[in-house]
Structures are given as C-alpha cells and as structure tokens.
LUMMI-355036 format. One line per 10 residues: number of its first residue (from 1); their letters; for each residue y, x, z negated of C-alpha. Coordinates in Angstrom, 3 decimals. Layout:
BEGIN
NUM = a = Y/X/Z ~ ...
end
This chain:
BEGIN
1 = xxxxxxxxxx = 0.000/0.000/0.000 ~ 3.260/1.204/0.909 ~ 6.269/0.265/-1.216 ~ 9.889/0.548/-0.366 ~ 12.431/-0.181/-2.586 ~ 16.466/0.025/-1.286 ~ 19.810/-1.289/-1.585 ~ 22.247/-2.370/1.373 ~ 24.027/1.217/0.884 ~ 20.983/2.861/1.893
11 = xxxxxxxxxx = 19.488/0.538/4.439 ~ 21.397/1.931/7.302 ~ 19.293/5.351/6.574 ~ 16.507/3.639/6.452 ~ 16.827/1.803/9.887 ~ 17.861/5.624/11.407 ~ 14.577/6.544/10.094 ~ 12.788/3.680/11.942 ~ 14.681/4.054/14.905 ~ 12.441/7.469/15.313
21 = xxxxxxxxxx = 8.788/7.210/16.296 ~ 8.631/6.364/12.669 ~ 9.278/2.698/13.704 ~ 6.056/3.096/15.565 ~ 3.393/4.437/13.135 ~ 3.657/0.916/10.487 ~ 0.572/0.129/9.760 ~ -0.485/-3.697/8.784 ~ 0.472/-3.437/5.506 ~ 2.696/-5.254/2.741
31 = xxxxxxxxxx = 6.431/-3.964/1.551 ~ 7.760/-4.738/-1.511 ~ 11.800/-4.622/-1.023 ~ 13.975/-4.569/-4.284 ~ 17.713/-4.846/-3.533 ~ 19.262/-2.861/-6.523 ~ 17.145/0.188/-5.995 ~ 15.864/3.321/-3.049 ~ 13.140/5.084/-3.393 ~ 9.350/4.886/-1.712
41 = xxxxxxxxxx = 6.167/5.179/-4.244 ~ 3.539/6.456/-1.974 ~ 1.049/7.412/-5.305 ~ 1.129/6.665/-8.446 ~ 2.680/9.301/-10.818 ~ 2.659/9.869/-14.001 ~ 4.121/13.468/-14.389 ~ 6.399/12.626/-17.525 ~ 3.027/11.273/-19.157 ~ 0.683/13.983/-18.507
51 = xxxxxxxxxx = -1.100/15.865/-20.964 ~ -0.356/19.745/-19.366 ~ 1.831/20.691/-22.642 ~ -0.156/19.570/-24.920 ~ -3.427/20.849/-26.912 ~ -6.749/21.176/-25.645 ~ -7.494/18.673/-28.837 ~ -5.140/16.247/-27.780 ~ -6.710/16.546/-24.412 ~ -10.010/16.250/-26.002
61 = xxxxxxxxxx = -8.825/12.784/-27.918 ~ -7.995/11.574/-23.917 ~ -10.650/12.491/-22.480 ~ -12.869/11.041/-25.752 ~ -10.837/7.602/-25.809 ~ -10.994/7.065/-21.656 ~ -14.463/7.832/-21.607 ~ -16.339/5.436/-25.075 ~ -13.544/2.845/-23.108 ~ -15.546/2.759/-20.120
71 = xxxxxxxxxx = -18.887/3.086/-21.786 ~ -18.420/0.220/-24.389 ~ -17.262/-2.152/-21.815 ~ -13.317/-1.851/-22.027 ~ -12.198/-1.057/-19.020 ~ -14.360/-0.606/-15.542 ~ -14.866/2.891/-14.578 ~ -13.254/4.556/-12.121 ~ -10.235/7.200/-11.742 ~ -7.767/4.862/-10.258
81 = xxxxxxxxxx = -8.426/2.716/-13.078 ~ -8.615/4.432/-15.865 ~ -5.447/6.233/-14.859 ~ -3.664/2.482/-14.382 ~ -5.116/2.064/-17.992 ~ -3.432/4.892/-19.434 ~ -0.603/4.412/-17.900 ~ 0.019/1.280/-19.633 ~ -0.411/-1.165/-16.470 ~ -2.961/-3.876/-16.219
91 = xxxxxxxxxx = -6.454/-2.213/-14.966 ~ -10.092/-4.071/-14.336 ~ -11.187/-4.455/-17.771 ~ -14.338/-5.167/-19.033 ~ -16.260/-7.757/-21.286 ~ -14.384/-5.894/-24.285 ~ -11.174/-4.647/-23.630 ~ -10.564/-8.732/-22.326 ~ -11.516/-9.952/-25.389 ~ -9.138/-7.313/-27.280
101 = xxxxxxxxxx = -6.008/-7.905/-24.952 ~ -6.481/-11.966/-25.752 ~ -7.161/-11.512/-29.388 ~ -3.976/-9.363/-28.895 ~ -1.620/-11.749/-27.370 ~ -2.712/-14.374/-29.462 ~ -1.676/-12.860/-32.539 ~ 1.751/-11.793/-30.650 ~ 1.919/-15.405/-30.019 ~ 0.992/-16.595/-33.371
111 = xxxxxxxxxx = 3.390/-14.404/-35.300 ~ 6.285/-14.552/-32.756 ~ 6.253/-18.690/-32.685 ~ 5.299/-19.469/-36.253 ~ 7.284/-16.760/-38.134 ~ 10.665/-18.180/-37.167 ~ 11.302/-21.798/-36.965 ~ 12.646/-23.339/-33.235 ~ 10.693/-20.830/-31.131 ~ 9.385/-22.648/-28.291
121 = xxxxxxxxxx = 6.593/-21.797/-25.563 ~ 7.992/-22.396/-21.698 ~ 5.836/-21.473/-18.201 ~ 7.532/-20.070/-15.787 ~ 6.639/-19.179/-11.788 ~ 5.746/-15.755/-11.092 ~ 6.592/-15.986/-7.785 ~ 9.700/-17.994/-5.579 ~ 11.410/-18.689/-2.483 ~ 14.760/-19.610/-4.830
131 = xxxxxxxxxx = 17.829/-17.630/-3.464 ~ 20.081/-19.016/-6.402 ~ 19.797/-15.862/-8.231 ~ 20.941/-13.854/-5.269 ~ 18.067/-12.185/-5.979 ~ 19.452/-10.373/-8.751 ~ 16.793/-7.643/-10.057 ~ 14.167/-9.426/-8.402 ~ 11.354/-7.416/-6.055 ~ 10.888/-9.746/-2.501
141 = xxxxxxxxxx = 7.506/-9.246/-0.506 ~ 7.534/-9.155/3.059 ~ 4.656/-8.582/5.311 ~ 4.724/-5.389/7.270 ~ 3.463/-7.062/10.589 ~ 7.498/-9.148/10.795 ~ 9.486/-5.583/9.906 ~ 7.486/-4.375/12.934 ~ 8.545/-6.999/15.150 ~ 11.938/-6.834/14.412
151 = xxxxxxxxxx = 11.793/-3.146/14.004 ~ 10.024/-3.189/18.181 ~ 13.109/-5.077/19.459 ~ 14.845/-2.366/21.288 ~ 17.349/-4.578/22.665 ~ 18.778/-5.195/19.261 ~ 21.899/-2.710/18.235 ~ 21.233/-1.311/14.530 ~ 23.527/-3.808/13.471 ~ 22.109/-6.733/14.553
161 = xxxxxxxxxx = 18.697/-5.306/13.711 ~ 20.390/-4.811/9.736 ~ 21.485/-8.344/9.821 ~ 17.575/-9.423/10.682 ~ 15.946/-7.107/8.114 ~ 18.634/-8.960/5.461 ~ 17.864/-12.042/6.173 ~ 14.491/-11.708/6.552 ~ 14.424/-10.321/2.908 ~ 16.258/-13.285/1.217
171 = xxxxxxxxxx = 14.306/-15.668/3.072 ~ 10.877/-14.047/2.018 ~ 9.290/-14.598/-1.742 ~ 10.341/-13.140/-4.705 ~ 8.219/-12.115/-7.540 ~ 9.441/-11.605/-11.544 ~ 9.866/-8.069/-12.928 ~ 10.054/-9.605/-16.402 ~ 10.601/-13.212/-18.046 ~ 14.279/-13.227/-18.946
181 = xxxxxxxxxx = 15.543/-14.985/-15.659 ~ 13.369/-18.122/-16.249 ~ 14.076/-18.191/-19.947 ~ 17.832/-18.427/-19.066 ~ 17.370/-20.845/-16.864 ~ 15.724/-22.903/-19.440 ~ 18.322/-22.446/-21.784 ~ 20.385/-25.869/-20.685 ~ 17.081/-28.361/-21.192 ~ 16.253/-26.464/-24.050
191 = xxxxxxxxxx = 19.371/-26.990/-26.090 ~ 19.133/-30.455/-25.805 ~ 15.535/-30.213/-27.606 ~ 17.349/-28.813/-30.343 ~ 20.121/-31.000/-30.628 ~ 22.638/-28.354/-29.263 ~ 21.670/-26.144/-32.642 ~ 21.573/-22.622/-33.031 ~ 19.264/-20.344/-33.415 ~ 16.355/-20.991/-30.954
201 = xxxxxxxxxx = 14.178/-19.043/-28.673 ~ 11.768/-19.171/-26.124 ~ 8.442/-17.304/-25.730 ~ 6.191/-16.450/-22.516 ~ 3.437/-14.107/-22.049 ~ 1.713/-13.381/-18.677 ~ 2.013/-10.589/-15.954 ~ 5.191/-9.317/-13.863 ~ 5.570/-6.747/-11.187 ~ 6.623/-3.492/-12.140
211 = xxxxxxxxxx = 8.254/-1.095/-9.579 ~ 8.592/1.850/-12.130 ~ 5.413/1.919/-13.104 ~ 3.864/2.646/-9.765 ~ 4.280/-1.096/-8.705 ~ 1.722/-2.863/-10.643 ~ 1.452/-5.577/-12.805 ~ 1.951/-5.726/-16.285 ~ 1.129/-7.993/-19.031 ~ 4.313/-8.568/-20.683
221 = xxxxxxxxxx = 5.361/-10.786/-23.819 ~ 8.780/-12.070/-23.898 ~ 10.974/-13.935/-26.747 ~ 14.442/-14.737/-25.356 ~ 16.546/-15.415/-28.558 ~ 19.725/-17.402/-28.509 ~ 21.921/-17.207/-31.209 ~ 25.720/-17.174/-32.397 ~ 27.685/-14.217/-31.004 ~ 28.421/-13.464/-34.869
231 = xxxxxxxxxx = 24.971/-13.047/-36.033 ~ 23.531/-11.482/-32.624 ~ 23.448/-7.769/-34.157 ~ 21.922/-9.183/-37.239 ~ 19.008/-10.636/-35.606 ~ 18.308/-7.473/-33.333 ~ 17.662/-5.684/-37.052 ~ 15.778/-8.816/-37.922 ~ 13.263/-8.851/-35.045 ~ 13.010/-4.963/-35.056
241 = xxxxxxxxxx = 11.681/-5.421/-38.703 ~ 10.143/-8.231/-37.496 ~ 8.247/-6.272/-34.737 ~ 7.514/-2.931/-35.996 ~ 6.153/-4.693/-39.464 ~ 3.307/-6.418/-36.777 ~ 2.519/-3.718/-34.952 ~ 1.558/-1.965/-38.202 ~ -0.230/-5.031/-39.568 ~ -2.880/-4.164/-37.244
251 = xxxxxxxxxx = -2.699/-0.270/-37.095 ~ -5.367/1.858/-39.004 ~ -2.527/4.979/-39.282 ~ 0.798/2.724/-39.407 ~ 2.689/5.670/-39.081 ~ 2.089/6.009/-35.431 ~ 4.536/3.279/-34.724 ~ 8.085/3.164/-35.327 ~ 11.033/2.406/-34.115 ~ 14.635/4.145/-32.479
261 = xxxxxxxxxx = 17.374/3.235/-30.823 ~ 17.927/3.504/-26.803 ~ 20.909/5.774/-26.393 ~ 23.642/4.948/-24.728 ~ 22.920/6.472/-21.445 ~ 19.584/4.566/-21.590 ~ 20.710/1.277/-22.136 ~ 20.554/-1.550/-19.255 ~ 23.842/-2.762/-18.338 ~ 24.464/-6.460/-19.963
271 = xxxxxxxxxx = 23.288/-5.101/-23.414 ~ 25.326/-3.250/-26.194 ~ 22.582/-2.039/-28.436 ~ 19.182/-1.574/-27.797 ~ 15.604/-0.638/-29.928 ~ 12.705/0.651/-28.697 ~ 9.116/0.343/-30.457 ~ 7.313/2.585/-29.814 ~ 3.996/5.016/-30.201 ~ 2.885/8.357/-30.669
281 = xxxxxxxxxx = 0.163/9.102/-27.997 ~ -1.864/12.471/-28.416 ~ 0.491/12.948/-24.625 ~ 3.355/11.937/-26.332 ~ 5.341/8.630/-27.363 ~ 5.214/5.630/-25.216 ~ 7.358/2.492/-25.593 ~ 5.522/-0.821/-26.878 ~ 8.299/-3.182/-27.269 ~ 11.989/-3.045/-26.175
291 = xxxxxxxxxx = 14.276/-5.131/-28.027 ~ 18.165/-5.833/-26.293 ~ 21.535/-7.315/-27.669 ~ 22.428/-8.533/-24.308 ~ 25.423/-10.715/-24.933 ~ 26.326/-13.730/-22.779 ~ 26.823/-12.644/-19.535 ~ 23.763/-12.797/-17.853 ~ 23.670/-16.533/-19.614 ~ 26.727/-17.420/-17.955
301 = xxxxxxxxxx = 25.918/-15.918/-14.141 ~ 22.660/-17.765/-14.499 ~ 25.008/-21.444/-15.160 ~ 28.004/-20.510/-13.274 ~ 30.867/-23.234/-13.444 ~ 28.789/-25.723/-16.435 ~ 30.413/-23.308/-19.258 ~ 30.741/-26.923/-20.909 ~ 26.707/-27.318/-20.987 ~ 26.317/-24.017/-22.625
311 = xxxxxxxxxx = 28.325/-24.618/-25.666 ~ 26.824/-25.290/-29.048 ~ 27.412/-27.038/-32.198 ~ 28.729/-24.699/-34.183 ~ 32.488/-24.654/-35.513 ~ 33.543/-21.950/-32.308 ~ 32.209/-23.858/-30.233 ~ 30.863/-20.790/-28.403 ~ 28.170/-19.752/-25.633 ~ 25.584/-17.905/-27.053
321 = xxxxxxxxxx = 24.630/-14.627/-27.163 ~ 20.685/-13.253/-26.115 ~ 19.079/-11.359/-28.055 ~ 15.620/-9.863/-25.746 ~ 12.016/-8.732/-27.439 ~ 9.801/-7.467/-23.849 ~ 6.542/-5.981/-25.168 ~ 4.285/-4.170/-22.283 ~ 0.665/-5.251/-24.375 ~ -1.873/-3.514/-21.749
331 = xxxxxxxxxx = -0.197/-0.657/-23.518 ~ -0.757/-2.357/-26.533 ~ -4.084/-2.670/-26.132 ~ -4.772/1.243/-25.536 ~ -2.347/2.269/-28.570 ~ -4.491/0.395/-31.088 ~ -7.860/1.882/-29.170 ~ -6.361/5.014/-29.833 ~ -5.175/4.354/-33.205 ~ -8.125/3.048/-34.967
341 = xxxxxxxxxx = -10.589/5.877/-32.826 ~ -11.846/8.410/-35.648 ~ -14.576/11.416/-35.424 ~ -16.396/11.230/-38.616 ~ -18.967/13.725/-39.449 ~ -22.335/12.782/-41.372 ~ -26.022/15.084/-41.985 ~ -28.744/12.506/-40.066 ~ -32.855/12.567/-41.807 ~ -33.210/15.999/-41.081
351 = xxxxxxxxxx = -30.113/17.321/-42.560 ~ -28.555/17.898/-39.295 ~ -24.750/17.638/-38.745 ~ -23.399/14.773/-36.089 ~ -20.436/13.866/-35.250 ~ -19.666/9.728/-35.469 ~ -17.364/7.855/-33.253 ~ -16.160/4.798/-35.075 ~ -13.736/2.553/-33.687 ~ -12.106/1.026/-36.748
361 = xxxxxxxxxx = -9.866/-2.029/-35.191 ~ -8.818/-4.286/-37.031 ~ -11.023/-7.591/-37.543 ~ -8.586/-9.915/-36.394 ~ -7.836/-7.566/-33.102 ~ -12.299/-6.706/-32.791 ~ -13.304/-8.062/-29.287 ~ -16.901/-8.177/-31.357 ~ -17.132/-9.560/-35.187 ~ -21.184/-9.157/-35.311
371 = xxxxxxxxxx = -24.106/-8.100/-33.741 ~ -27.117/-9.947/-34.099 ~ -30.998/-7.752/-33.929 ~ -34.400/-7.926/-34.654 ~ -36.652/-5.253/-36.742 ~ -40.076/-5.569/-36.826 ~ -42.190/-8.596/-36.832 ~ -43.242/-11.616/-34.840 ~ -40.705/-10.970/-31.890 ~ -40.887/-14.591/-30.461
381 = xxxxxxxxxx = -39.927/-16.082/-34.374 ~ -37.393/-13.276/-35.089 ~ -35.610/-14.120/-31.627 ~ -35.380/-18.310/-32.683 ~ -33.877/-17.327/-35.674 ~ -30.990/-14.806/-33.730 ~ -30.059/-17.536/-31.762 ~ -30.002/-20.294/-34.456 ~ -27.721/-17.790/-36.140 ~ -25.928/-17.046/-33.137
391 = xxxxxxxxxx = -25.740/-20.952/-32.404 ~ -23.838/-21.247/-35.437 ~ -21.229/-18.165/-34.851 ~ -20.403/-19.677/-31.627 ~ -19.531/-23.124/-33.182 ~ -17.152/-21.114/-35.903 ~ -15.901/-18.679/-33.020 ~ -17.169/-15.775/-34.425 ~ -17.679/-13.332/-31.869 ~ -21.360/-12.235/-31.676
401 = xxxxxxxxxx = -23.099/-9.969/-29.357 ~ -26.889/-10.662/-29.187 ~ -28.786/-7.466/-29.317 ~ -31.858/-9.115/-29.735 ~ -31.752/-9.395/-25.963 ~ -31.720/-5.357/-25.413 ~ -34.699/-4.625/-23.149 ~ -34.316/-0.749/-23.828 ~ -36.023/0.569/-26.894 ~ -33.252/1.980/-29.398
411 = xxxxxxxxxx = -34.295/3.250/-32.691 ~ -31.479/1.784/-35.538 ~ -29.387/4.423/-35.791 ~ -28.588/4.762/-32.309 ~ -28.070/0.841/-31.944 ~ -25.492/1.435/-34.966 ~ -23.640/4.470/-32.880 ~ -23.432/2.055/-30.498 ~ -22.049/-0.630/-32.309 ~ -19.559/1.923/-34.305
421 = xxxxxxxxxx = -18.416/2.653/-30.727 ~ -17.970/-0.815/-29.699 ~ -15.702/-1.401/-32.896 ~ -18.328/-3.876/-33.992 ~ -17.588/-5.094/-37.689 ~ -21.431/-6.332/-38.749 ~ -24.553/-5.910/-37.962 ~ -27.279/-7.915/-38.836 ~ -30.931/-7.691/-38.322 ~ -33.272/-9.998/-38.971
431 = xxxxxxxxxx = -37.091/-8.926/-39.647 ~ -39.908/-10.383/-41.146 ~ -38.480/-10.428/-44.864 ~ -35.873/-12.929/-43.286 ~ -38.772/-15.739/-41.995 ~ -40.277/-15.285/-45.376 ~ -37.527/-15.614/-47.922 ~ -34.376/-15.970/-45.955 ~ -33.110/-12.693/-46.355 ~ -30.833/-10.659/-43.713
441 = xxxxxxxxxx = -29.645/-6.860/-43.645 ~ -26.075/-6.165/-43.326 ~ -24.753/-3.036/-42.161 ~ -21.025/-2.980/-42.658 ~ -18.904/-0.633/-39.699 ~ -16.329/0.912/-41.783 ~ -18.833/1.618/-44.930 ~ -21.981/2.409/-43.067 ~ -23.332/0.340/-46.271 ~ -26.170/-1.788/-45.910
451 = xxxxxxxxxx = -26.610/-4.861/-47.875 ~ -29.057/-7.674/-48.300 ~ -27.627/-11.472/-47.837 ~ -28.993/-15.014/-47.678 ~ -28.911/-15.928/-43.961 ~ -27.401/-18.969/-45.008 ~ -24.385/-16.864/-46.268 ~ -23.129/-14.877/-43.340 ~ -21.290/-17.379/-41.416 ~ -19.454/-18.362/-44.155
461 = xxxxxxxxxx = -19.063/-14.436/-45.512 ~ -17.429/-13.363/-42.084 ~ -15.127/-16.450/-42.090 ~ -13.566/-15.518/-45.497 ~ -13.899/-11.520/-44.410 ~ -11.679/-12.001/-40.950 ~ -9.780/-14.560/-42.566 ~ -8.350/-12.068/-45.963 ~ -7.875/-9.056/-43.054 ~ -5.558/-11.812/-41.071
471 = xx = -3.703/-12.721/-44.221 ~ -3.163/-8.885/-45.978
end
C-alpha cells in the first residue's frame, strides 16, 4: 500500500513529479490523502522506538515478551505483526490477547462512565462522504485506478489537472483519525439531555486511522469533557489523577506509569495545556493516554453561526470549554503484558535450577480465570465432571480453558508452565479423589500453592476472588 499524505502548498510538486514517467508506473493500488500534511510512508518505521541503545537485557525482555505472546495465543505470529504489535497499532491477535484487549476496554469503560456522573456513551461513523468539516484533520481515501486517469489526461494543463485531483479528494470518503470531531458534533443534542447543565461528557471506544503510526488502525478510547471555562484546568488535574490512578489499579509494578506534561512545542494547536500518560518500555517510554485543555474553539468551528445553541445554564452564560482524554489501548494491552511478565527462578525434583515465566495480570484484566484438567482415573467420568464444572463457569462468566481436551501427553508441571505463561489464575484438576468424595486440587498462579477444595466451592471461591481484586 502506498500512502501519500500532502497539503495544497505541496501538491503542485507533487503533480511535477507525476508529470514524469512517474505518472506512468501507479500501480492499482489505494492512496490515503490527508490535507494538513506531506510526506509518503512507503514502510513502516519505528526508528525512535527501537531497541539499538539499549541493553542486551532489555533486548532479552523484547524478544522474551514478543515471543510467550505468540506462543500463548496473544497475538498471531509473524514479523509484520508482531512489529504492528509493538508498535502500539492494532495487529491479528489471538484467542488471548482478544480476550485481554476487551476485558481492557471494558474496565476503561466501566471506570470512565461510572466514576463521574453525566458521562454518556455515543457511536459515531468511522468513515464519511460529509464535506461540512472541510475536511479538517481528516485522512480521505481515493482509489489509485481514478488518480491514474486523471493523471493520463495529457490534454489537461497542470492547473486544470490540480483542480481535478482537489475535487476528486473532497468528493471521495473520509475516515476518523480520532473521536473528537463526532463528539463535538454531538455536543448540541447532548446538552439538551442534560437540561443545558454543566459538566458532561461523552465516551467512545473503537478504531481510527493513524497516519503517524505507519497508517494503521488503532484502538482508541475517547472521553470528550465539557465543562465551564473556569473549572477547565481543574478538571485536566482531575482526570490526570483520574487516569494515571487506573492505569496503576491494574499494574503489578505501578511505578512504570506516570504522568508529564507535553511541552509547549509539543502541544496541538487548539489546546493550552496538555498531559501525557505514559510507560516505561524496556525500549523506552511510550504514551498511553493523552489528556488536552482544548478550549472552545474547535466547539465553535464545528457550530458556526448557532453560538446561541451552545450556551449553558450557568450564571456567564458561556460556551464551554473541552477538556480531551485519547488513550491508544492496543498499547495498553502490551504495557500491562510487559508489566506483569516476571522470570522467577525455582530447583525442580531433582534439585535442578529453572527459570519460570509467570505472567502475573491482574484477575480482572486475565483473558483466562481457570483451567480445568484431569489426573488419573476413569478418563470418560473425570471428563463429565470438567464439563459439568465448566458448564457452570460459563453460566457465571468465568473464563475457563478446558485442558481436559489436550490430546498431547503433558506431565503437571509442564501443563502449569504453560498455564503460568498464559497468565492463567487457577488450575484445577480433577482425579479420582474428586468422583469419590468431591474433592478438587487447586493450584494457585501467583503462589504456586496447591490446595484441596469442595468442587462445590470453586465457582463461588473465584467469584468472590475476581470480585475483591476488582474492588482493591
């Protein structure tokens, strides 16, 4: 895929360049035109990421993480996309790592909408033919076959030929870069929900296009917060705290996130203060969440001439300011792989030194709660009893993975390496002590402890476990 991104000032370059046999060679392909930048991605980079400066043990940690992520069914393997995964950008993941992302933006979701009274969930379109915005930081895809066409008509003088390419752009369709545009747009049916009152926001998670970042699609979160001009500082400090104090909910070493503010020469142009959250990588820091104090402006270009509708009740009478919170949680997703990833070092039977990879999420954010096996015995009873048990995780929604199906012999321990490396909280096998009295073996993850519970307990037992980890 070749992607070209340019402004007006440079398009009369760019049409010198195709008036050379360059205009010759396209190939059938799809552009991607922004109008407020110029430059052509023809790879993806990652150059300020890379992990050249820093220690072969950080490079070990990489290569470590990247590789138990494609064997435990995170992410598919591949270069391409475990490079898009460490990048940050959305990648094909697996079983796992799509069961960690959603447990991930549900509790963004969760904490973001019932935190704070008046935060409301909207939909937007990822993709439109609307020219209302002038398209205004918007990315517009145009197939490569009708650039050729035009780009073939000799006749045509460059100026006439610029005129074509332009409106060829703003009648093609636009795609989002992030979710701020449709929140403002929703801000005039939105007020009326709330009786005109101040504050309020509105929250969207999905996936937008991302030029920077090789020009891929990330899955973003977004809470667009209105408030009084007065109090708009005040509640960029309030959903900093707010922010960094989830992130660390969740982390295993808190002290890998934190926060700073975007200097000056970093900030975007409508906003006056900006925070970053953000976290330490073994390649360096990487930026979770941005957080902007963005003023009205962009409010008022998005309702020119209805100044009227965008007053609220308050005794100013004033249009409100924004106050942004964009979180990038594919990157999200690998910082708290990375975070909770130890090497832990135990003597096996014979006294012999191994190394133990344990990933230690969190049980809320665990793509797997328990894993269900059999030890010895009657394998046709054993496996009724798995999936009665299993029967009964699924109606709680506790997330089971039924080893009892494994085809390949495994002794125990390396079935619990496995597990440790699939961040599974409990395992539980089920032998012939269970069929006559009931009884179950529970190995915990982060103990290695084993202990001995009615099976009639452990439903209830990792309800109230997962449940006091949510609420601590």
């Amino acid at each position: 895929m070749r992607i070209h991104y340019f402004n007006r000032q440079s398009l009369d370059l760019l049409l010198i360049m195709f008036f050379y046999p360059v205009r010759n060679v396209l190939s059938r392909r799809l552009c991607v035109f922004k109008t407020s930048q110029c430059r052509i991605i023809l790879a993806l980079q990652h150059t300020k990421r890379q992990c050249s400066t820093s220690s072969s043990e950080d490079l070990d940690k990489v290569r470590t993480l990247l590789q138990l992520c494609v064997d435990r069914y995170f992410v598919l393997s591949g270069q391409t996309n475990t490079e898009q995964f460490q990048l940050g950008i959305s990648c094909s993941y697996g079983p796992l790592g799509m069961e960690l992302r959603r447990n991930l933006l549900d509790q963004w979701w969760h904490s973001v909408t019932r935190s704070t009274a008046q935060v409301f969930g909207i939909n937007t379109l990822s993709s439109s033919k609307d020219t209302a915005t002038g398209g205004r930081g918007q990315l517009r895809i145009v197939e490569t076959e009708n650039v050729k066409r035009l780009l073939e008509q000799q006749e045509l003088s460059k100026e006439q030929l610029i005129q074509n390419i332009q409106s060829l752009i703003q009648r093609s369709t636009s795609l989002r870069t992030n979710f701020l545009q449709g929140a403002l747009e929703q801000f005039v049916p939105s007020l009326e929900l709330v009786n005109r009152k101040l504050p309020f926001g509105l929250a969207e998670t999905g996936l937008c296009f991302q030029p920077s970042d090789g020009s891929a699609e990330v899955t973003q979160t977004s809470l667009v917060w209105f408030c009084s001009p007065r109090t708009s500082s005040q509640w960029l400090d309030h959903w900093t705290r707010h922010r960094l104090k989830w992130w660390r909910k969740f982390a295993l070493s808190p002290s890998d996130f934190s926060s700073r503010e975007v200097p000056e020469e970093e900030r975007e142009e409508a906003a006056s203060r900006g925070v970053r959250i953000i976290y330490s990588f073994p390649w360096g820091q990487e930026p979770l969440e941005t957080l902007w104090s963005r003023g009205n402006t962009e409010l008022l270009q998005t309702h020119k001439g209805v100044r009227s509708k965008l007053q609220c009740r308050d005794s100013r009478k004033s249009v409100p300011h924004v106050v942004s919170v964009t979180g990038n949680m594919d990157r999200g997703v690998l910082a708290f792989l990375s975070n909770s990833l130890q090497h832990l070092k135990k003597e096996d039977s014979k006294q012999k030194l191994l190394q133990r990879k344990v990933l230690k999420l969190h049980p809320v954010l665990a793509p797997v709660k328990v894993a269900l096996d059999i030890g010895r015995g009657a394998t046709v009873e054993l496996r009724q009893v798995c999936e009665g048990l299993l029967q009964e995780f699924m109606e709680a929604k506790i997330s089971a993975w039924p080893g009892y199906l494994e085809t390949l012999p495994m002794s125990m321990e390396q079935l619990n390496a496995k597990y440790d490396e699939m961040g599974v909280l409990f395992t539980v096998v089920i032998s012939e002590n269970t069929l006559e009295s009931g009884l179950v073996q529970v190995r915990s993850r982060d103990t290695t402890i084993k202990e001995t519970k009615h099976i009639s307990e452990i439903k209830n037992f990792l309800s109230r476990y997962i449940s006091a980890a949510d609420n601590s």
